[in-house]
C-alpha positions in Angstrom: 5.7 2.0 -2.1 3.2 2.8 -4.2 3.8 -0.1 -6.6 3.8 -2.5 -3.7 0.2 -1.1 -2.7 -1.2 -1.5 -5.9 -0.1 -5.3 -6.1 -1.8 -5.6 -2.7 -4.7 -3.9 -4.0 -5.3 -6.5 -6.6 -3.9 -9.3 -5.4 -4.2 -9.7 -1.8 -7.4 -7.4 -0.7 -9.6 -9.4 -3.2 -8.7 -12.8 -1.6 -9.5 -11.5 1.9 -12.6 -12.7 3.3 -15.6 -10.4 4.1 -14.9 -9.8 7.6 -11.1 -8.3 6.9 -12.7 -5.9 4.0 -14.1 -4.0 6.7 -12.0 -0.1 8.8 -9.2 0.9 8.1 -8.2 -1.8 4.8 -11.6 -0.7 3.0 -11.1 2.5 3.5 -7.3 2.5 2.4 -8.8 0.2 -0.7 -11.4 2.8 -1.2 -9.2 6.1 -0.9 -6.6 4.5 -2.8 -9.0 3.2 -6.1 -11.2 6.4 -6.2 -7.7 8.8 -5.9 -8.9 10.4 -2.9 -5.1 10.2 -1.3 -3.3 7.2 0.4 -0.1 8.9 2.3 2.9 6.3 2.1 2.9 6.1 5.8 -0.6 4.6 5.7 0.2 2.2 2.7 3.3 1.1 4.4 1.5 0.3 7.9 -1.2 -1.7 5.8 1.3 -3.7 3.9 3.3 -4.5 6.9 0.3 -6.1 8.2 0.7 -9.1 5.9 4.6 -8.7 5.5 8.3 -7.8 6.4 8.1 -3.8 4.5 11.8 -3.0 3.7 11.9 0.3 1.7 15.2 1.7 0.3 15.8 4.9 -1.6 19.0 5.1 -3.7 20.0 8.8 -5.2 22.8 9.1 -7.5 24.3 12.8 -8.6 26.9 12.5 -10.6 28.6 16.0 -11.3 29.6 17.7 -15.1 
């Protein structure tokens, strides 16, 4: 999730035009660039404002 959120950070918030890079998507761009804490939750509702989100976690244990 995170990676996705960086990409968005520097690809797609820069393009935006001045009226978008206003609430809630300056201050995710803000908390997230400064490291003040971005939950996943949060990231994920932002990017699913411009796109399908699909996220998928795989975990593998394979016994000795």
């Amino acid at each position: 999730m995170e990676e996705a959120f960086k990409w968005w950070i520097t690809e797609i918030y820069p393009a935006l035009p001045p009226n978008r890079k206003t609430g809630h998507l300056k201050n995710a761009w803000r908390d997230y660039t400064y490291n003040l804490g971005i939950s996943e939750k949060r990231m994920k509702q932002i990017l699913s404002e411009f796109g399908t989100v699909d996220v998928k976690t795989i975990v593998t244990f394979i016994p000795e």
